[in-house]
Each structure stands twice: as C-alpha cells, then as structure tokens.
N, C-alpha and C positions, 0 to 999 in steps of 0.2 A: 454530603448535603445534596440533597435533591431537588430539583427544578421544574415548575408546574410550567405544561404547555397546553395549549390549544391547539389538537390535530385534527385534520382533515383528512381524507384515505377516499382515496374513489371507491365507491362500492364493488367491486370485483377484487380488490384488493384486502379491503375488508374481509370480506366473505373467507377469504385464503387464508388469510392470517388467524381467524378467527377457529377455523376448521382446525388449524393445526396448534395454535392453544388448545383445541381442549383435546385434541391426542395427546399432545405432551405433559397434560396434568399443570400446567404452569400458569401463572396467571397472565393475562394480556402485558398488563407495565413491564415484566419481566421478558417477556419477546418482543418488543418494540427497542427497550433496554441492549437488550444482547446484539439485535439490528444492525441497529445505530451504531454501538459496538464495532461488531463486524467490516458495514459497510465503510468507517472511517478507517481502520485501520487497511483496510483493502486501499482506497484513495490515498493513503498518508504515504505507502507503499510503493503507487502508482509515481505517487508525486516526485518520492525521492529519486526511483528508477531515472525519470527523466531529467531531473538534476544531476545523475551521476554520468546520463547517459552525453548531456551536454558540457560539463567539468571535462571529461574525456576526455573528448574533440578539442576541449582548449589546450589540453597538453598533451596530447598523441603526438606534433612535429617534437617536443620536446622530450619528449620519451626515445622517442625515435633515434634521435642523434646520440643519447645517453647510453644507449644499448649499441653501437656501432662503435663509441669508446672506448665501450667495454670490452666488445670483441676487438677488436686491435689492441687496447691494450693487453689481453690473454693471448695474443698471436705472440706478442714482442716475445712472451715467458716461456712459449710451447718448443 
C-alpha cells in the first residue's frame, strides 16, 4: 500500500534529482522511493552500529575475566 505525501525539495535539489530521473528512464516517485529506501536503511545501520558499539562497553569487563578463565583453565590441561 502506498502513501500520498506533500514534499518540499529546495530547488537545487530538485533540479539534481530531476536531471538524473530522466537519465535513468525512471519515473520521479520511483527515485524518491528508492531514496528513502536507501537513506533509511543507511541510518537504521548507523543506528544499530552504535547500539552494538555501546552493548560492548557494557560487557568488555566481563568478557574480559571470561577469556582469563579460560586461559587458566587450558594452562591447568597443557
């Protein structure tokens, strides 16, 4: 299902986008489409990275100790 909007586009912006619909044969809604598209999944990307990049941090001390078990307890075996 599709979604009517009311957009605004600075003119210089316009102009670009516009150029390169009609190189591409495609219609306007289909590049705005794809866009949007693109630019979310770029942010949603962005978003995770720094979610996983903070998860991390909250378990690196505990990782840490986890992996120092392990090697001591592979010493006891060797």
């Amino acid at each position: 299902m599709s979604k009517v909007l009311s957009l605004k586009l600075r003119e210089d912006i316009f102009k670009d986008a516009e150029s390169v619909v009609k190189k591409m044969h495609i219609p306007r809604n289909t590049y705005i489409n794809q866009a949007v598209e693109f630019y979310t999944k770029l942010h949603r990307r962005s978003l995770l990275a720094k979610q996983l990049a903070k998860e991390s941090k909250l378990v690196a001390a505990d990782s840490m100790t986890i992996l120092k078990e392990f090697e001591a307890f592979t010493e006891d075996y060797e």
